[in-house]
C-alpha positions in Angstrom: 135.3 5.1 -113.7 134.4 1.7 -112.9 136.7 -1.2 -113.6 135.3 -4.3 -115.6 136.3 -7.7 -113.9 138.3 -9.9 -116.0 137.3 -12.9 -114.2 133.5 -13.1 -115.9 133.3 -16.4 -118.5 133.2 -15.8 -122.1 129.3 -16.1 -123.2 128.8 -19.4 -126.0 126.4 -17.9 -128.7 124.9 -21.5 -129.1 123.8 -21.7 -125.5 121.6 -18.4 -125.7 119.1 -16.7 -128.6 120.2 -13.0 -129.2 117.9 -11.2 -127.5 118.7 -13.3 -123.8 122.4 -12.6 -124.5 121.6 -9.1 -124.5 119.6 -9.1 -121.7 122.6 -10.8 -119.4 125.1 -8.8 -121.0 123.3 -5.5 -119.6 122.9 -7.4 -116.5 126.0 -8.5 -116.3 127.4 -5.1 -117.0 125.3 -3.5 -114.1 126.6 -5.9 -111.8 129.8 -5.1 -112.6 129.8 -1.3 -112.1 128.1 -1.9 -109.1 130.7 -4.5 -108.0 133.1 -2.0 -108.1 131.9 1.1 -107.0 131.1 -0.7 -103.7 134.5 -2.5 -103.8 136.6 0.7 -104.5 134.8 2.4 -102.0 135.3 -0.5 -98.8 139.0 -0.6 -99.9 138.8 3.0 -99.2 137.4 2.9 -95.8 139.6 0.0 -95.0 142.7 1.4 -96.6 142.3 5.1 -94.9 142.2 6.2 -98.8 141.5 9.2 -100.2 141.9 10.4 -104.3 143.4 13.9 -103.4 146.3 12.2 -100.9 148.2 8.6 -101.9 150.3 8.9 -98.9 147.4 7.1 -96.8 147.4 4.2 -99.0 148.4 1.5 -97.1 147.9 -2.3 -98.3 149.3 -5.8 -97.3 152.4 -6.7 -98.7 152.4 -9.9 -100.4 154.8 -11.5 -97.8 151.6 -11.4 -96.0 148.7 -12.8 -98.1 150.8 -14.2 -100.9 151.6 -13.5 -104.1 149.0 -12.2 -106.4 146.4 -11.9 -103.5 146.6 -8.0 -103.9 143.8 -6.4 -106.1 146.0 -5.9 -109.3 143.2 -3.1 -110.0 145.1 -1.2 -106.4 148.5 -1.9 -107.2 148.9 -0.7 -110.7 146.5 2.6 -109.7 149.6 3.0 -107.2 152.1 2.8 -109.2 151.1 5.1 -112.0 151.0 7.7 -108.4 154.1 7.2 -108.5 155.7 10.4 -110.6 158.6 11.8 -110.8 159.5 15.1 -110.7 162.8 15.2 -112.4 164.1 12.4 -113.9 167.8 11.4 -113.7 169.6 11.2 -117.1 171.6 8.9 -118.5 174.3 10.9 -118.1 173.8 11.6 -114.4 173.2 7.8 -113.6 176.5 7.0 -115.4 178.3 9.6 -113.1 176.8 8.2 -110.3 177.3 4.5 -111.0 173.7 3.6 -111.1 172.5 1.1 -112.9 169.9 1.8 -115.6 168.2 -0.7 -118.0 169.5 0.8 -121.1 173.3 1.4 -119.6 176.2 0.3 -121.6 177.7 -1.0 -119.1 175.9 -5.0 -119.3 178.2 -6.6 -117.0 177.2 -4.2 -113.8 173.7 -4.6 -115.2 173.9 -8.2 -115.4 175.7 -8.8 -112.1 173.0 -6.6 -110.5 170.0 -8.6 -112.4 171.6 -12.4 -111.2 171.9 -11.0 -107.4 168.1 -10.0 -107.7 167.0 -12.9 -109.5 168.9 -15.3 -106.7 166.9 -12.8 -103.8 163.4 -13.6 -105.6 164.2 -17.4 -105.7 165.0 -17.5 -102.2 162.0 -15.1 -101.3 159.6 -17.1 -103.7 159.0 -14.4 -105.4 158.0 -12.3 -102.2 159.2 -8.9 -101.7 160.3 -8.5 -98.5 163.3 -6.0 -96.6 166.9 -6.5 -96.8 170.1 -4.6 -94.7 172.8 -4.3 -96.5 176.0 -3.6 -94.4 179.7 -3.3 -95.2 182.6 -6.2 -93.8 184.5 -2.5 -92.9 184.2 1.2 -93.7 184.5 1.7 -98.0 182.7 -1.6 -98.6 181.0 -0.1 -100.9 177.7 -1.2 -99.4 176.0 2.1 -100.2 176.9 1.0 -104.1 175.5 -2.4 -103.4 172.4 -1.4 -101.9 171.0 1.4 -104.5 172.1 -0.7 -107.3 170.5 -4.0 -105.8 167.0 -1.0 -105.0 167.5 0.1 -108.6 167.3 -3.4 -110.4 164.6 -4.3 -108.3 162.6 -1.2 -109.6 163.7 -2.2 -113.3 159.8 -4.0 -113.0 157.3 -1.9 -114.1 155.0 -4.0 -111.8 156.8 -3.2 -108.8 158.4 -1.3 -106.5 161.7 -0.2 -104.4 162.4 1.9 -101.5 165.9 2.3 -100.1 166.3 3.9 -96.7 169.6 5.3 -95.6 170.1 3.9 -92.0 173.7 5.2 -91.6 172.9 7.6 -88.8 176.4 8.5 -88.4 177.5 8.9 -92.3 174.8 9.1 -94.0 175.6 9.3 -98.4 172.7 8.0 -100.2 170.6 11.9 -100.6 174.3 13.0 -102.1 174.6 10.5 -104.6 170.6 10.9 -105.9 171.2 14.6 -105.6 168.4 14.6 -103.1 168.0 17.9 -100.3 165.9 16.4 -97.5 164.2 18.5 -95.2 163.8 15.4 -92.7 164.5 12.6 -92.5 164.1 8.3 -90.6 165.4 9.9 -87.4 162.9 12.8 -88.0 159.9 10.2 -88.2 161.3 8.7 -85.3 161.2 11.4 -83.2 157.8 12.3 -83.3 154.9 9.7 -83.2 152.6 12.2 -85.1 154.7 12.3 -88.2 153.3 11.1 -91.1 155.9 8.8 -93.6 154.5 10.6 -96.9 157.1 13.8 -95.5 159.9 11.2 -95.4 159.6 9.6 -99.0 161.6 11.3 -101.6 161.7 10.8 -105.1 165.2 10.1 -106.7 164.4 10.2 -110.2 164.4 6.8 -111.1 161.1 5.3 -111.9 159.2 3.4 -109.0 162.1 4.4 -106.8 161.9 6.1 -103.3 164.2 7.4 -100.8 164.2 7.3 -97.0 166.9 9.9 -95.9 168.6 9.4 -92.4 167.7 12.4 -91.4 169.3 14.7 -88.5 172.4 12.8 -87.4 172.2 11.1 -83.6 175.0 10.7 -81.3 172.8 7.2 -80.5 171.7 6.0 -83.6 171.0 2.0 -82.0 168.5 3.6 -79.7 166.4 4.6 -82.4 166.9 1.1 -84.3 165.4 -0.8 -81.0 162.9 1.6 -80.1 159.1 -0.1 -80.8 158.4 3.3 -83.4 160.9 1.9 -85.6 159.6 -1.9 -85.8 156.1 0.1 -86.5 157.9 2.1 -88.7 159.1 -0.9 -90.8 155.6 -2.7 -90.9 153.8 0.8 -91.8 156.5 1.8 -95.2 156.3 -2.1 -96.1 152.7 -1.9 -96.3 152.5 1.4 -98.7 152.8 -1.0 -102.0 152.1 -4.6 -102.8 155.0 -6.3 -103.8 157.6 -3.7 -102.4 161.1 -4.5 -102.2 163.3 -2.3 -99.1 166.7 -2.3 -98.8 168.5 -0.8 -95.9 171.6 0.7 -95.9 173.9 0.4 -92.6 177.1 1.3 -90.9 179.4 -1.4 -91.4 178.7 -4.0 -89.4 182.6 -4.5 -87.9 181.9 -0.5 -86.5 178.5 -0.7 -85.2 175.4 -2.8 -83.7 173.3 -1.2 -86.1 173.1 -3.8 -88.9 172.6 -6.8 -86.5 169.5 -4.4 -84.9 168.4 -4.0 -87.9 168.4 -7.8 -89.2 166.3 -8.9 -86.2 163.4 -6.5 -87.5 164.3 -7.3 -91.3 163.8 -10.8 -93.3 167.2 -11.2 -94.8 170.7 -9.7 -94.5 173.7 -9.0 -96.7 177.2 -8.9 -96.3 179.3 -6.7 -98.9 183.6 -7.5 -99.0 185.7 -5.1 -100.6 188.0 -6.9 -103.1 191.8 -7.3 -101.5 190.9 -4.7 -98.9 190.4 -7.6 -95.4 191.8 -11.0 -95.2 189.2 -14.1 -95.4 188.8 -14.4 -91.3 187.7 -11.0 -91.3 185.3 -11.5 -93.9 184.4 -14.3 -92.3 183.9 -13.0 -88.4 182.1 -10.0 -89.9 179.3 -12.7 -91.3 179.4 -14.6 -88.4 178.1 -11.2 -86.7 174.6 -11.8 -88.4 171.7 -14.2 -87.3 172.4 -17.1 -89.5 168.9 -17.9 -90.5 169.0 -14.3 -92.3 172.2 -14.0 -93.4 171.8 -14.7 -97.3 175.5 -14.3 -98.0 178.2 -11.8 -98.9 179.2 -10.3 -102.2 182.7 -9.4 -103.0 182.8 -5.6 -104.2 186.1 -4.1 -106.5 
């Protein structure tokens, strides 16, 4: 069914007799379906959409044409796509140390909501893709990085993907309770694969999962291969206003993170409390590029 504009001026009585507003309010109305049948169908042809398969949707993400300049009519037909299968209860996420909206535990809510809230103000308001790496091995980034995913998907009018790029430990499908099939490195593999086989729902709303997929003796080689800078511009594109977090090997064990930041917008440090002295912490954030390093959070 067509969509009505919401952009068309409210009609004064005391401009027009009765029987012309009627005869522009039928015109109007015509215009309108006609409007958008012809709109819906070029955003298919430009999009590569079709109704029976969402996985071709592709649009620009705002970081690109700016906030708002998506068709809001697109984005929220997207994310009401987006169902879940199973749903993870309360009880589940608790286990788990996820974060949840209604969770009784405010302060990891609220410490979760602040770091978001300081990431849109420095994005203005943009989503855009963050890696998330640990100072050392049990950082805790992989805690920092679903949570930080899962607040971001607390929106209803948006959305969050996290993508497990520890090749050599990868954790993230155990703590959703996820059983991928394939996998990043999967994707990576073989130019012909299409990204909808890599997405997995984790039963929290608006929230995707990218598995790591079959583990690599090389992992780095497939971070600074050109398929993976595609990759990144293809999954950023899926949904307007998308927020993607990557989850890495800790940066003091592996080049992966630093890769990974060149290809990303922004980059995150997470310190385990009392577990490394200050100069570590601090040579393990010299390690980033500077202009995308937003800053390190202290984890315990």
């Amino acid at each position: 069914m067509a969509e009505q504009r919401n952009d068309q001026p409210e009609l004064d009585p005391n401009d027009l007799s009765a029987q012309g507003q009627t005869a522009r309010q039928g015109s109007t109305e015509a215009e309108d379906h006609s409007f958008w049948l012809k709109r819906k169908e070029r955003l298919k042809q430009e999009l590569g959409h079709y109704d029976e398969d969402d996985s071709r949707m592709l649009v620009p993400s705002s970081l690109e044409l700016g906030p708002g300049a998506v068709d809001k009519y697109v984005i929220s037909k997207q994310i009401v796509r987006m169902q879940e299968p199973r749903r993870l209860t309360p009880d589940d996420l608790d286990e788990r140390r996820i974060i949840y909206p209604e969770s009784r535990n405010r302060a990891l809510v609220n410490r979760f909501r602040d770091l978001r809230t300081k990431l849109l103000e420095l994005s203005g308001g943009n989503n855009f893709t963050l890696v998330v790496s640990g100072a050392c091995s049990g950082a805790g980034s992989s805690f920092v990085a679903l949570n930080l995913a899962a607040a971001f998907a607390f929106d209803q009018a948006k959305t969050a993907l996290i993508i497990d790029c520890n090749l050599r430990e990868p954790s993230l499908h155990s703590t959703l309770d996820v059983l991928p099939e394939t996998g990043l490195t999967d994707f990576l593999d073989d130019p012909d694969y299409d990204i909808s086989r890599i997405l997995y729902p984790t039963g929290i709303p608006r929230l995707r999962l990218i598995p790591a997929g079959s583990r690599r003796e090389t992992p780095s080689e497939f971070f600074t291969s050109f398929r993976m800078k595609q990759f990144l511009q293809a999954v950023r594109r899926r949904y307007p206003d998308r927020f993607i977090v990557l989850d890495t090997a800790p940066i003091s064990e592996s080049p992966d993170a630093r890769i990974l930041t060149e290809l990303c917008d922004y980059a995150m440090l997470v310190v385990p409390h009392g577990k490394i002295t200050a100069t570590t912490a601090e040579h393990a954030a010299t390690a980033f590029n500077p202009d995308k390093f937003v800053g390190a959070v202290i984890n315990g």
